[in-house]
C-alpha positions in Angstrom: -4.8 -54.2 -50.2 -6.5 -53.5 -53.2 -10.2 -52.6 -54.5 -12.0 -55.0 -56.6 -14.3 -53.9 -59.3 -16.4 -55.9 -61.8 -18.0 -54.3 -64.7 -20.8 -55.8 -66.6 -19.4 -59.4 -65.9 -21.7 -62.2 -67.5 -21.5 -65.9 -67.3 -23.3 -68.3 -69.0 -23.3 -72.1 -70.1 -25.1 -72.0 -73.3 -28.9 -70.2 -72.2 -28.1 -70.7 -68.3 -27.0 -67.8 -67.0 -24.6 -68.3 -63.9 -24.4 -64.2 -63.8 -25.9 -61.5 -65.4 -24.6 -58.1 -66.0 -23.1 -57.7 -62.4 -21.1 -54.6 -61.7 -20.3 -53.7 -58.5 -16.5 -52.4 -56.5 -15.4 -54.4 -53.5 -13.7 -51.9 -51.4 -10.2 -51.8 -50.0 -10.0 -53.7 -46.5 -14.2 -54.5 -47.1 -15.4 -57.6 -46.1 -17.8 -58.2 -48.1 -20.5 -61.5 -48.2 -21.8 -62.6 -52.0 -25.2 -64.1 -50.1 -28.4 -66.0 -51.9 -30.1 -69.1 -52.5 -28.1 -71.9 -53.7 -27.1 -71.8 -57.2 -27.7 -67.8 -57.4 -24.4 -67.3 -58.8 -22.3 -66.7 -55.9 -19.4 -68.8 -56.0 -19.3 -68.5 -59.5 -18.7 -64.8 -59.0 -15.8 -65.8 -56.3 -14.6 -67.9 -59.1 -14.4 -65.7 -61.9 -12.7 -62.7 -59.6 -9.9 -65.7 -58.3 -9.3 -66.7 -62.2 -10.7 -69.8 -61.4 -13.6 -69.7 -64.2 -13.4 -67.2 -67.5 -16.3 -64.8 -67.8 -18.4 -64.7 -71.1 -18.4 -61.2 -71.0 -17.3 -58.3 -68.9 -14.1 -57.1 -66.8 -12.4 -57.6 -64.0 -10.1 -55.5 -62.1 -7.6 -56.0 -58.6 -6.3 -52.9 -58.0 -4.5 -51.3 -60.8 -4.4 -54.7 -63.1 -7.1 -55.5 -65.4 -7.2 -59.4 -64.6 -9.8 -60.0 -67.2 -11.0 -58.1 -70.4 -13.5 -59.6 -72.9 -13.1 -57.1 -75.2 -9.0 -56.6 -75.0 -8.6 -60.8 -74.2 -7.1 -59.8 -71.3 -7.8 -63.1 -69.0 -4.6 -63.1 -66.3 -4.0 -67.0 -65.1 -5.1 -67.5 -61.2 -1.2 -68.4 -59.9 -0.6 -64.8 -61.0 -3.9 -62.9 -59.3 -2.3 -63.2 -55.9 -5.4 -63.9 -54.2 -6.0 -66.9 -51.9 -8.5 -68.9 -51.7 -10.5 -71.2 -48.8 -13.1 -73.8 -49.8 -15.8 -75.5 -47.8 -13.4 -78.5 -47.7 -10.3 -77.5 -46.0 -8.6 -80.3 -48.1 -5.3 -80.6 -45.8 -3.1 -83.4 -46.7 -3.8 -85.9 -43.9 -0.1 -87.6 -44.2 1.9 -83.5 -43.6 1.6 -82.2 -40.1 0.8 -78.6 -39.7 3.9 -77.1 -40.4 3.9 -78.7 -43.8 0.5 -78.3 -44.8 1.3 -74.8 -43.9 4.4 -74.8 -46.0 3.4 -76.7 -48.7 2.3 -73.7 -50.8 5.5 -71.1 -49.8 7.9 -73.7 -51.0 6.4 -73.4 -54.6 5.9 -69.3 -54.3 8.7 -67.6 -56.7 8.5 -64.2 -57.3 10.8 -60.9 -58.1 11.7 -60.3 -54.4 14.3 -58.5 -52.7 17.6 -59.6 -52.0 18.3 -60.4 -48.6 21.4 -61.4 -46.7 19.2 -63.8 -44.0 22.5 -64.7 -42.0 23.3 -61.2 -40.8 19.4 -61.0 -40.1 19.5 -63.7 -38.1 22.6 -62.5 -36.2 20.8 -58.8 -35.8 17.3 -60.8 -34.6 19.7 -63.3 -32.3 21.1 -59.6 -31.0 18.1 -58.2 -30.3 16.9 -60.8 -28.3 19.9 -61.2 -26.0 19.6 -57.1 -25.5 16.7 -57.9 -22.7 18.3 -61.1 -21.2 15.4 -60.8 -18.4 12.6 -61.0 -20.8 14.2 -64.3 -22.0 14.4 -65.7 -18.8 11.0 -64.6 -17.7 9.5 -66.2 -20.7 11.4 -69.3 -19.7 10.5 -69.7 -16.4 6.8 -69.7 -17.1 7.4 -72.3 -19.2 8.6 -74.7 -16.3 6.4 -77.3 -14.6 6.0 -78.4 -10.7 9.2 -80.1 -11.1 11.2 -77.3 -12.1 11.7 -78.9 -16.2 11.1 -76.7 -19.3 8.7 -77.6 -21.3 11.2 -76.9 -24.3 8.3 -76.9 -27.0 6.0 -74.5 -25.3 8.9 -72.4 -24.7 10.1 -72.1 -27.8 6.7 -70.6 -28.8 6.3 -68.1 -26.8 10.4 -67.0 -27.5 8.7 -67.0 -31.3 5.7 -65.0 -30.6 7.4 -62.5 -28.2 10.4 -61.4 -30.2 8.5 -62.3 -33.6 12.1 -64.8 -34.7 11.5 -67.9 -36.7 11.8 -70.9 -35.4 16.0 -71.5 -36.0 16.8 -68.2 -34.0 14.4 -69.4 -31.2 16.1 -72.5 -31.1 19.7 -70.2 -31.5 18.3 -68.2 -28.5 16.9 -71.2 -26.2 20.1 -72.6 -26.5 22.1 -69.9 -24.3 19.9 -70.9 -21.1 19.9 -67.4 -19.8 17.4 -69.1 -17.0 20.9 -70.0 -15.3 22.4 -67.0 -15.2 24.9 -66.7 -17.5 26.4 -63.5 -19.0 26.5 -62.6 -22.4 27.5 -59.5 -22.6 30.7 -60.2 -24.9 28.5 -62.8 -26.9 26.1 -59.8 -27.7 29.2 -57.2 -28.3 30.6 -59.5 -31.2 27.4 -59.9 -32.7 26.7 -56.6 -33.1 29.8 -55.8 -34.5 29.9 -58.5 -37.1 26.4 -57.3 -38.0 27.3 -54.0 -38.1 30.6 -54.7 -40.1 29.0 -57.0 -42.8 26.3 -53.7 -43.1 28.9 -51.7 -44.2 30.6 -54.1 -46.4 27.9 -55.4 -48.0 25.9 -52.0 -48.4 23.1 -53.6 -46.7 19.8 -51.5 -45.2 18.1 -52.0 -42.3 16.1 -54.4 -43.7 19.5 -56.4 -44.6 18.6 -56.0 -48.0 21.6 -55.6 -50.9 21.8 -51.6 -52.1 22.9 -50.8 -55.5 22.8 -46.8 -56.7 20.5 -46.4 -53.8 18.0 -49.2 -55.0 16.9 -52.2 -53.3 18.5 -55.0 -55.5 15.8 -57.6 -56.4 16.0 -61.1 -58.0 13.3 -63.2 -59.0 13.8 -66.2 -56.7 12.4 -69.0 -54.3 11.4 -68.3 -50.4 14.1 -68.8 -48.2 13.9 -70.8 -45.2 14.1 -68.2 -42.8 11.3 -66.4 -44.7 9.1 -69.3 -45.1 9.7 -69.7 -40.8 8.9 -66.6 -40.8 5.6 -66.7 -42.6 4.6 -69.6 -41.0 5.0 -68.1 -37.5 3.2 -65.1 -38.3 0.1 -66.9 -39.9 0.3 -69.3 -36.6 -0.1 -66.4 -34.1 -3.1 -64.6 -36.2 -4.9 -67.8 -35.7 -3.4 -69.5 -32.4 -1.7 -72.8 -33.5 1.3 -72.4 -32.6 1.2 -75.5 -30.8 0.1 -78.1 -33.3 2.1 -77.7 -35.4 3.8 -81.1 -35.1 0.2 -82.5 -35.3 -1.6 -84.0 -38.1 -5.2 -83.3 -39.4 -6.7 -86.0 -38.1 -5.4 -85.1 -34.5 -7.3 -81.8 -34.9 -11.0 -81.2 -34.2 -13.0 -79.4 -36.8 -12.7 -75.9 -35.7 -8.7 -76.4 -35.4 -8.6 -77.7 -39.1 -10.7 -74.7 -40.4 -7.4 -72.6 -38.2 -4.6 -74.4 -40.3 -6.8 -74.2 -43.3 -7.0 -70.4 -42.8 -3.6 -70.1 -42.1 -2.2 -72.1 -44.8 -4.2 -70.0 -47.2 -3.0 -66.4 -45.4 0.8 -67.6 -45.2 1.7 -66.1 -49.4 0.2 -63.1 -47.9 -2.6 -63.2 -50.8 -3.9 -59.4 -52.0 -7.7 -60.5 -51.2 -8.7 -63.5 -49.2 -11.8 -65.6 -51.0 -13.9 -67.9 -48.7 -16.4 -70.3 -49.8 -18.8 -71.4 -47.4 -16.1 -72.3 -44.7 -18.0 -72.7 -42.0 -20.8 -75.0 -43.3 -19.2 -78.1 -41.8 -19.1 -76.7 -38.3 -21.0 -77.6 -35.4 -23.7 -74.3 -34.4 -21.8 -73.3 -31.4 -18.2 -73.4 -33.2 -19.6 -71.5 -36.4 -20.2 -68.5 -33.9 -17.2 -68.4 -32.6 -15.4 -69.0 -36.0 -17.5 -65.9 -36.9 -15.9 -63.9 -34.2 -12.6 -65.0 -35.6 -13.0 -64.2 -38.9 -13.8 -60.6 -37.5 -10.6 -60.7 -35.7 -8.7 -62.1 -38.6 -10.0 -59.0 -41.0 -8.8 -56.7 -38.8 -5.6 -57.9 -37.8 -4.9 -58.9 -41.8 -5.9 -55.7 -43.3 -6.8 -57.6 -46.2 -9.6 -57.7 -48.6 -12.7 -60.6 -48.0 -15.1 -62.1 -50.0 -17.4 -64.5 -48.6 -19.5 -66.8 -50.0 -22.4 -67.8 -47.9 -26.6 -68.9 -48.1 -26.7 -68.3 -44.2 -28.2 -64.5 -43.7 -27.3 -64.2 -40.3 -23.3 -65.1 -41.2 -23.9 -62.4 -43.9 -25.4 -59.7 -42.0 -22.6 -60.3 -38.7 -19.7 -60.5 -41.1 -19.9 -58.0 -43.6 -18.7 -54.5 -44.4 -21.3 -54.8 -47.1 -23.5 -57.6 -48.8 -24.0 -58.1 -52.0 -27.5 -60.2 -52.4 -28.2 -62.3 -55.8 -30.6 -64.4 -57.0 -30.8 -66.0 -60.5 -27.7 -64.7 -61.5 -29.1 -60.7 -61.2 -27.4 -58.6 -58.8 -30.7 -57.3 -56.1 -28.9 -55.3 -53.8 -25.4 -54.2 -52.7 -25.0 -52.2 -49.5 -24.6 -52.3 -46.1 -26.2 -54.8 -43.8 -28.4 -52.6 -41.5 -29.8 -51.1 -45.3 -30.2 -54.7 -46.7 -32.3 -55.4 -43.4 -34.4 -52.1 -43.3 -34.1 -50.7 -46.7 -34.6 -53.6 -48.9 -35.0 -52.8 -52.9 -37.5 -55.2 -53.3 -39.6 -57.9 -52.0 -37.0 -60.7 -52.6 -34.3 -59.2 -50.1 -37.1 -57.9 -48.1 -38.2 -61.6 -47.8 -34.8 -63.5 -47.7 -32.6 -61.8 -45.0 -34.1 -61.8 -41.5 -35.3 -64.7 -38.9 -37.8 -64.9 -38.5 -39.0 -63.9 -41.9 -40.8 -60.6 -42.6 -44.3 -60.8 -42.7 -46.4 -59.3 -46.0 -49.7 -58.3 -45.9 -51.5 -57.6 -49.5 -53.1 -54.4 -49.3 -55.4 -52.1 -51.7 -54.5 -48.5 -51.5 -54.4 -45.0 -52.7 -52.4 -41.5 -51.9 -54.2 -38.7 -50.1 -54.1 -34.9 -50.8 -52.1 -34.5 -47.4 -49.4 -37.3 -48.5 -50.4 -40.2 -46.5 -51.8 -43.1 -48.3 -55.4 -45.0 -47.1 -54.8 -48.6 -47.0 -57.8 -51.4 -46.8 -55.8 -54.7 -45.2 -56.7 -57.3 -42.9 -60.2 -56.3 -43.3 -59.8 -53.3 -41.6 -58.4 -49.4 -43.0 -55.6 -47.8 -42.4 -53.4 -44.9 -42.5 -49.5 -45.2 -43.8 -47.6 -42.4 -43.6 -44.5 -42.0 -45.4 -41.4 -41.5 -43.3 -40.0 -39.2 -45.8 -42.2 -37.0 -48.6 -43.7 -39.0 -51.5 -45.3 -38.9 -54.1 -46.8 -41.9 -55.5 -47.9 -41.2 -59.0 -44.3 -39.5 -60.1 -43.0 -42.8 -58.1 -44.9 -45.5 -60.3 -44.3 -43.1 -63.1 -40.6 -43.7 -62.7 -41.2 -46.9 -61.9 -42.6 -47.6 -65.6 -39.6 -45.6 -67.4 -36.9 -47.8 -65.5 -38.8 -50.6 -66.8 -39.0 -49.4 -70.7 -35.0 -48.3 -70.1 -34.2 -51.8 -69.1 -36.4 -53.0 -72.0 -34.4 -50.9 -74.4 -31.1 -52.3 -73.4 -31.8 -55.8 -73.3 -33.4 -55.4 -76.6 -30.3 -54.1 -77.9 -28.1 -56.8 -76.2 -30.0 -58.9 -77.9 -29.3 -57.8 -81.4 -25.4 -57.9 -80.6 -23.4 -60.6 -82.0 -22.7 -63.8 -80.4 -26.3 -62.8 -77.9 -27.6 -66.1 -76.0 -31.0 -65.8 -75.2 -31.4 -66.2 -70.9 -33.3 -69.6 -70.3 -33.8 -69.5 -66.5 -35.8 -66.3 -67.2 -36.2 -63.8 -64.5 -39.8 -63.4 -62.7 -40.8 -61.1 -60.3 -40.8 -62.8 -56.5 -43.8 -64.9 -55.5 -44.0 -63.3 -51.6 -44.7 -65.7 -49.1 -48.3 -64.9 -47.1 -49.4 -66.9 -44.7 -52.4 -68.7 -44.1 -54.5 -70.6 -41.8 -55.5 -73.1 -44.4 -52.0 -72.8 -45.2 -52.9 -72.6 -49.2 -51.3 -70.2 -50.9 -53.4 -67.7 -53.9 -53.0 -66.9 -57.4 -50.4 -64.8 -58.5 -50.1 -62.4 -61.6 -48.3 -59.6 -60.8 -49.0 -58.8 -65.2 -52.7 -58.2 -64.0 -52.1 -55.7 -60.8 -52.6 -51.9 -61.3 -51.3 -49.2 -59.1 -53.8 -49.9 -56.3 -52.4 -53.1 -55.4 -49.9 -52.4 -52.8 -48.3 -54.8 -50.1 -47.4 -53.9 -46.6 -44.3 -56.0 -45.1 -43.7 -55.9 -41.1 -40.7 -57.0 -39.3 -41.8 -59.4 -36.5 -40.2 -57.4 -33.9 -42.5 -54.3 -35.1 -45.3 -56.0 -34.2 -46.8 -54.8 -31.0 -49.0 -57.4 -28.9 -48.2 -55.8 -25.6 -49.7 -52.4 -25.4 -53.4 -53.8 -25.7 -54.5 -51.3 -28.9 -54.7 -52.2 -32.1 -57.4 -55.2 -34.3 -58.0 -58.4 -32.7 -56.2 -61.4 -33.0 -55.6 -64.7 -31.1 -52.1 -66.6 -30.2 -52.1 -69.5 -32.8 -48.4 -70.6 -32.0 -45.6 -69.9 -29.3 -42.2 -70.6 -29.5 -40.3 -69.1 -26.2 -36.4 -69.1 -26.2 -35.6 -67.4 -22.8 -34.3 -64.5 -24.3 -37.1 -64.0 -27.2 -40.4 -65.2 -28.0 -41.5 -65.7 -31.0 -45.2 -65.8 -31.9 -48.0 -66.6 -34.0 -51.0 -64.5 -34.4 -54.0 -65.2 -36.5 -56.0 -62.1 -37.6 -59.0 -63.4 -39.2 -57.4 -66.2 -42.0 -53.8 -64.6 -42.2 -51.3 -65.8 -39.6 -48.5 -62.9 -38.6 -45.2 -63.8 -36.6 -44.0 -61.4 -34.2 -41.2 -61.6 -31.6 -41.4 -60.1 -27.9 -38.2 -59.9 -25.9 -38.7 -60.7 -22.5 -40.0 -64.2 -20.7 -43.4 -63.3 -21.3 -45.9 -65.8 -21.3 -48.7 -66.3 -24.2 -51.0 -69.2 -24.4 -53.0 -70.5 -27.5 -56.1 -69.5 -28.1 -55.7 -66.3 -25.7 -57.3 -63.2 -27.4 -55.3 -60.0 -27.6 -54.9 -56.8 -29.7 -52.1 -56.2 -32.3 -50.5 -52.9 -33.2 -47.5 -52.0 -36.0 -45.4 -50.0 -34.6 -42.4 -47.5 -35.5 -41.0 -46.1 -38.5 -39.9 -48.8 -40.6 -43.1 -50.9 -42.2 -42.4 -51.3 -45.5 -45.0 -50.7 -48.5 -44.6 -52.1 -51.9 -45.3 -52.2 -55.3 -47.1 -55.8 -56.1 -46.6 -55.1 -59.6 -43.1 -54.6 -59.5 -42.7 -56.0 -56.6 -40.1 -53.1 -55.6 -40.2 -51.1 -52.4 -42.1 -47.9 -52.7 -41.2 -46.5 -49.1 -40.7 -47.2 -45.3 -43.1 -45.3 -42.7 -45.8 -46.0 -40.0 -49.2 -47.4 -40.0 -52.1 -47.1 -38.0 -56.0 -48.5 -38.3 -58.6 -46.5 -38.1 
């Protein structure tokens, strides 16, 4: 399968900007999960990489093709990308069954493909099978019920899945009812000496493929109907439907559609598998184990994913890597566990995990021996970096990032054909809790190098060991497994999670602790992450 890269791809509807300057390479085999708020740009992105919608600006490449080139006007037509492509509607044609929903799109696939003499393949495949004449019976006696009849179907599909035949040479095979016995030893001998005769006569490889000068000879034709079985049996074992196929849509419950849906768009054997949302119409309990599926179905596939979801927790069980937008503006791209405790700014910090990070607003300043003095909560405190910092060459980097960025949009700007961006970018608003529940002013243009903000998973929160500031249970929400609380300390309200059936009643006192290595301090002004370490109150 191959790698995905886009560089500098923008997309904009005269001054909304869909996408903004987003580069990034989807590896080979990644699964990788475009996640944000709705309307952040990610489908659009899925879009753009499928052919589906034309960049304003940038380019796109599959592998070795450059699919789309502003600057050449390179822009290569979606039916010739090779991708495939599965929306939140499965849109199966309710009057086809199945098998010809399935089909539908292989009858319509031409393409330069090999030459292939499918009636000696069949006789070869036919061969094989009647080589283990026990395996064959076997595999039709489970198929017989209390009164000793074979379910004919049922058998059928498991000759299919066993020996990997289409659905003609199952039928071929069935129809020698080696359950009774008989011999077909001569049957099998003339087979395989036909097969092998035509071989030679033909010049065909082991593939059955024509041979001409020692090259494959290839024709640009329609699938055959052997190959188009054979596609549609493969696709049906990845994703276990092998036994609907005479069914219609409407006979199928949701999570069986999203199977044939799945399948239908796998059977082309697309070069990267695009997924919009897929799940979103699924009951809780089958989105989880569509999840598992999906995992299942990327490593049995080998192919590339991109999936488009809002849901974080899809995001961070699915992907190799997730790629985080919002606005249009690429945040972060990396690997899940690094989203979750590594966050580039307050923004990813804040949308992926549930419950939601908790951030404190904190005044603070760096010490001679490298830890920084915080005042927070009304109390002080001590954070200490996990690795070395130092803050002033970090805010003064900070400040030449932001005069390089400057720089370059300034000279977009002055390039021809420049739309100026009217959903503007602002630095993220982050949440803060209250009692009172009001929320205070925010002007991040007005906050010096003091103003710092501390952000604390809830499971880092410590209410168990008994050390720590005081604070008082305000909420409790128990799930057996997990609890998730509420603790007020003073006006601000923090949510932490204890594992364990422990039980907390409001209004009980307590102390509160932060514990571990990976609190979180920020940059208000910036609003980017500044380091992860440990904190302490004095």
């Amino acid at each position: 399968m191959p790698k995905i890269q886009l560089e500098h791809v923008t997309k904009h509807w005269n001054k909304f900007y869909a996408t903004e300057d987003v580069s990034l390479e989807i590896e080979d085999n990644a699964f990788i999960t475009l996640l944000g708020p709705s309307g952040c740009g990610k489908t659009t992105i899925l879009r753009m990489i499928a052919g589906l919608e034309t960049p304003t600006s940038g380019k796109i490449t599959i592998g070795d093709q450059v699919v789309f080139d502003s600057e050449q006007g390179i822009n290569i037509p979606a039916n010739k990308r090779r991708v495939g492509f599965l929306f939140q509607n499965y849109a199966l044609w309710p009057n086809m069954t199945v098998q010809e929903n399935i089909s539908f799109g292989l009858q319509n696939v031409k393409d330069v493909l090999p030459k292939v003499d499918f009636e000696t393949k069949v006789s070869a495949d036919l061969a094989r099978c009647l080589e283990k004449p026990e395996e064959v019976k076997r595999l039709t006696e489970e198929c017989k019920d209390r009164n000793g009849k074979i379910d004919e179907k049922r058998c059928l599909i498991k000759l299919i899945d066993y020996f990997t035949i289409s659905m003609p040479t199952a039928k071929k095979l069935y129809a020698y009812h080696l359950e009774e016995g008989k011999d077909v030893r001569e049957e099998l001998a003339a087979l395989k000496k036909k097969v092998q005769e035509t071989c030679i006569a033909e010049g065909l490889n082991e593939k059955f493929q024509y041979v001409k000068n020692g090259e494959v000879v290839k024709e640009e034709r329609k699938l055959s109907a052997e190959e188009m079985d054979l596609a549609l049996r493969r696709v049906s074992r990845i994703v276990k439907i092998g036994m609907f196929m005479d069914r219609y849509p409407a006979e199928l419950s949701g999570g069986q559609q999203q199977r044939v849906a799945i399948a239908r768009t796998l059977a082309p054997k697309p070069r990267v598998l695009f997924m919009d949302e897929p799940l979103s119409n699924l009951d809780a309990k089958l989105r989880l184990e569509m999840r598992y599926e999906l995992q299942r179905l990327h490593v049995e596939t080998g192919s590339t994913f991109v999936y488009v979801t809002h849901d974080q927790m899809e995001a961070m069980t699915l992907a190799t890597k997730i790629c985080l937008l919002n606005n249009g503006v690429l945040q972060q791209y990396a690997v899940p566990l690094t989203v979750y405790s590594e966050p580039e700014n307050t923004f990813v910090a804040d949308f992926v995990g549930n419950p939601s990070i908790n951030f404190i607003e904190a005044k603070g300043a760096q010490k001679e021996d490298g830890t920084i003095s915080l005042q927070l909560l009304g109390k002080d405190a001590v954070f200490t970096p996990e690795k070395e910092l130092k803050l002033a060459e970090w805010f003064s980097e900070r400040d030449r990032k932001k005069e390089e960025r400057e720089k370059e949009q300034k000279k977009r700007s002055e390039e021809k054909g420049y739309v100026e961006k009217g959903n503007k970018d602002e630095i993220f608003r982050y949440p803060i809790s209250y009692v009172n529940g009001e929320e205070g002013e925010f002007h991040p243009e007005t906050m010096t190098n003091d103003d710092l903000l501390l952000a604390v998973r809830p499971e880092f929160i410590d209410i168990k060991s008994g050390e720590g500031i005081e604070g008082e249970i305000y909420g409790v929400m128990p799930t057996g497994m997990e609890t998730t609380v509420k603790v007020r300390v003073g006006e601000y309200l923090l949510t932490g999670m204890v594992f364990g059936s422990d039980l907390f009643s409001i209004g009980e006192k307590l102390k509160l602790s932060f514990k571990g290595m990976k609190l979180m301090l920020f940059d208000r002004k910036s609003g980017e992450r500044i380091a992860n370490g440990s904190l302490r109150f004095s």
